[in-house]
C-alpha positions in Angstrom: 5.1 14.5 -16.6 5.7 11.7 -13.7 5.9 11.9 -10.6 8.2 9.6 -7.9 7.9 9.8 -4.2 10.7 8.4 -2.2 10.5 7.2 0.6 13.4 5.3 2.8 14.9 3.7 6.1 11.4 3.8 7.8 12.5 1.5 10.5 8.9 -0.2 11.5 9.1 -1.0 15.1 11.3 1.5 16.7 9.5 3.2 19.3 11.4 6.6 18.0 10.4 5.8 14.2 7.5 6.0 12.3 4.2 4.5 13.7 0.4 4.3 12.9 -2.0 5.4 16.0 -3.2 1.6 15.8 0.7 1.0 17.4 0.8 3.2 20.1 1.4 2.7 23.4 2.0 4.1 26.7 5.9 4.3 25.5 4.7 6.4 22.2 6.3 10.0 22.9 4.3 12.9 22.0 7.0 13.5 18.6 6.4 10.2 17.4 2.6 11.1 17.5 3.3 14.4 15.7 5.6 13.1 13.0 2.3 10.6 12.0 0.0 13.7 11.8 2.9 15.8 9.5 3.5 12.2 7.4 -0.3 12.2 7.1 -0.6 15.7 6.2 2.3 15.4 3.4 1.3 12.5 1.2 -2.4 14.3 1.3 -0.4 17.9 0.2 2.1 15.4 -2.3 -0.9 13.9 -3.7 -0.7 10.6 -5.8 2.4 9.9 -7.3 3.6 7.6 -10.5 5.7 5.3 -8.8 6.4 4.9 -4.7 10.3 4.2 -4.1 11.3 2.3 -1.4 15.1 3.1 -0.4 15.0 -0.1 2.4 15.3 -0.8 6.1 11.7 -0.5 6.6 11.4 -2.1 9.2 13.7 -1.9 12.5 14.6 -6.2 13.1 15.2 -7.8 16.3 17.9 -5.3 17.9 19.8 -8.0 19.0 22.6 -5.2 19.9 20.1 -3.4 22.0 18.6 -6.3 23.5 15.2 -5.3 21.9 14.9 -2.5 24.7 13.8 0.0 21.7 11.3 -1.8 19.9 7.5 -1.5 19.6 7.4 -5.5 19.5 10.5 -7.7 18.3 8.3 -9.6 16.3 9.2 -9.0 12.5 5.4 -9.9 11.5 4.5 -7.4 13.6 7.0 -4.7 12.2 6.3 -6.1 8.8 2.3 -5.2 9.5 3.5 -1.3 10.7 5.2 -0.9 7.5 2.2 -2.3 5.4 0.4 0.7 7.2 2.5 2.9 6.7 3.5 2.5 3.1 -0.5 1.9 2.6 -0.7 6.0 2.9 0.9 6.5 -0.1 -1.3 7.3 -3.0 0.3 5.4 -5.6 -0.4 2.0 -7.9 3.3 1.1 -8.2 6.0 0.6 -6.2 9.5 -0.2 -6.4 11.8 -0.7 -4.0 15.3 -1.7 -2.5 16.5 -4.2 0.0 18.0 -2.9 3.1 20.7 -3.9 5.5 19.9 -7.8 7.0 20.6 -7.1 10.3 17.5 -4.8 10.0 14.9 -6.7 7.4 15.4 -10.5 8.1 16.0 -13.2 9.9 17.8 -16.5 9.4 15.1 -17.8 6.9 13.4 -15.1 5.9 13.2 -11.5 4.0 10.7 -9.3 5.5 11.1 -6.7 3.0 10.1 -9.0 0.2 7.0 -10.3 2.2 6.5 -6.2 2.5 6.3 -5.7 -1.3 4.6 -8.7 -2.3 1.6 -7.0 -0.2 1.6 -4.4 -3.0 2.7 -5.8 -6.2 5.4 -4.4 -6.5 9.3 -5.3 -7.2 11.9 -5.5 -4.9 15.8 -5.6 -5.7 19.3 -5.4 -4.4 19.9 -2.8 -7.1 17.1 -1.2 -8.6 17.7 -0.1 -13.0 14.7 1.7 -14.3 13.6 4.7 -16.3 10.7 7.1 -16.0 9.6 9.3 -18.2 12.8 9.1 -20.2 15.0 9.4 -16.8 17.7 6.3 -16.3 17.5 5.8 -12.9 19.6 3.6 -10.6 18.9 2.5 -6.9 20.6 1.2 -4.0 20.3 1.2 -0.3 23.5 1.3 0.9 26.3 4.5 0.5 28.8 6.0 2.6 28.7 8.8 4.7 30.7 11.4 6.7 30.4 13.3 10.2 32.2 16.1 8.5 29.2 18.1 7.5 30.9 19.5 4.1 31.9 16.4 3.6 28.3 14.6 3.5 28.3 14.7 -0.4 32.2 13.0 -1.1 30.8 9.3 -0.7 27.5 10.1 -2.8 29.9 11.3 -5.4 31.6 8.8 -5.4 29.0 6.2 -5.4 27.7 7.9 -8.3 30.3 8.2 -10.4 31.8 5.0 -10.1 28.8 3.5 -11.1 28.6 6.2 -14.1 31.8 5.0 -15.7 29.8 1.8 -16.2 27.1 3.3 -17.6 25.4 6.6 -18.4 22.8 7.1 -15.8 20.7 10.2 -15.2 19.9 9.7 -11.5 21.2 8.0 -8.8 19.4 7.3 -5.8 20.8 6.0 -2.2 19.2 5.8 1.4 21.0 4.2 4.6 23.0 7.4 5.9 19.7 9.2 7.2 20.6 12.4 5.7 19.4 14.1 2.7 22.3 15.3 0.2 21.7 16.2 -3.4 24.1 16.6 -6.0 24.4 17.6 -9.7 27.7 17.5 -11.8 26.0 18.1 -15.2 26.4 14.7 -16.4 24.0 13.3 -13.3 22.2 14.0 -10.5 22.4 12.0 -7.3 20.7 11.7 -3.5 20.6 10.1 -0.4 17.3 10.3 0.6 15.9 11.0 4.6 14.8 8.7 6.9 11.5 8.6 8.9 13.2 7.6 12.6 13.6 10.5 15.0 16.8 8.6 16.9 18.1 5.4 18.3 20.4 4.6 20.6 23.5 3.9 18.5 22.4 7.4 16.6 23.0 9.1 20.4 25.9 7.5 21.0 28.1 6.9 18.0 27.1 10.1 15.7 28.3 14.0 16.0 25.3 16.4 16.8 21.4 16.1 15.8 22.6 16.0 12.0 20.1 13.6 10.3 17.1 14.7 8.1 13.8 13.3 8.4 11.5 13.0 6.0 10.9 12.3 1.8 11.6 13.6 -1.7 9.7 14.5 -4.3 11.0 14.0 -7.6 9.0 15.3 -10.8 10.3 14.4 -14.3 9.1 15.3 -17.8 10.2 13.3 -20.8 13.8 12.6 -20.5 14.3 15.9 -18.1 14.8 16.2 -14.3 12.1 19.1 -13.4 12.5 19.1 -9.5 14.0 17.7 -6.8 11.7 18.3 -3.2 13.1 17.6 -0.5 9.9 17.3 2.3 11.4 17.8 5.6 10.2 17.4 9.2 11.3 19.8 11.7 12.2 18.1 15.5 12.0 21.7 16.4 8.4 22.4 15.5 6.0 22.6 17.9 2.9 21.6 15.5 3.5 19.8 12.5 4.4 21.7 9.3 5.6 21.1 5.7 8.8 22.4 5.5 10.4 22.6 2.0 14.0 22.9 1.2 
């Protein structure tokens, strides 16, 4: 039996994402505080895993478009050393992961994501082929998504089965729209996995309602057989942090 953790669109640098207590400052809100406690408190209850995956954008990039006004620092070494931190919590000796969307992870000369993953050993692709435990798995950061909410899983399908006419895959696994969505046809199972930013400007503005999911997925497999699919969700409207299981 293996076990995979994934964990995506982490967005180092944001001051509404993800963020060691060594990164704080006076603009840290009290949520961003909390979801480090209940991130904390999850990989200690998750335990180690087989394998970390990394579903990309982990860190936040210059803003350009919001004239850094979000950001911790605009300094990609500096995001690049929050997301060392944070992915440092997982208890894991391999690691695999995804690039993620350039305006986010580089610069004109440089992949920040790759300088990430060389910190741990591990691989890092456009598109991600592997098995485990018996389990064809395919990864990607990028998929569509829809404001409609039963309508979130069309463009996972899709993604997914395009790419199964190609070939036979058991999972497929996608980050970038910020909300969880799981599917199984029979033939595969699919996800777009949560992210680990509680907002951002563009978020406010140019998306429907409060509809994003926060958080990571547990995945446990058992020679050649899907046994679970955990979704490990944080709750905005918690008072105290909690593991909240879905």
């Amino acid at each position: 039996m293996k076990k995979m953790l994934i964990v995506g669109d982490l967005h180092c640098g944001h001051l509404d994402s993800i963020t060691p207590p060594q990164y704080w400052n006076k603009y840290t809100s009290k949520m961003v505080k909390d979801l480090w406690y209940w991130y904390k408190k999850s990989l200690n209850k998750v335990g180690e895993v087989d394998l970390a995956y990394l579903g990309g954008d982990l860190i936040d990039g210059a803003g350009a478009k919001s004239g850094s006004t979000e950001l911790i620092s605009a300094d990609l070494i500096e995001q690049t050393k929050i997301a060392i931190e944070c992915i440092n919590q997982i208890k894991t000796k391999r690691y695999k992961a995804v690039r993620g969307t350039n305006y986010h992870t580089s610069d004109q000369h440089s992949q920040m994501e790759d300088v990430i993953m060389s910190e741990f050993g591990g691989d890092i692709l456009d598109i991600q082929e592997f098995t485990l435990d018996g389990i064809a798995i395919q990864g990607r950061h990028h998929c569509g998504s829809s404001s409609i909410p039963y309508s979130i899983s069309g463009p996972l399908f899709k993604e997914a089965y395009l790419n199964n006419v190609e070939k036979n895959r058991d999972l497929y696994i996608r980050s970038h729209t910020h909300k969880f969505c799981q599917l199984n046809n029979g033939i595969f199972q699919a996800l777009t996995s949560p992210c680990l930013q509680l907002s951002s400007a563009f978020g406010r503005k140019r998306c429907l309602g409060n509809n994003i999911s926060i958080g990571m997925v547990l995945i446990t497999v058992d020679k050649g057989r899907i046994m679970s699919i955990e979704p490990i969700l944080y709750s905005q409207n918690e008072s105290k942090s909690k593991l909240i299981y879905k």
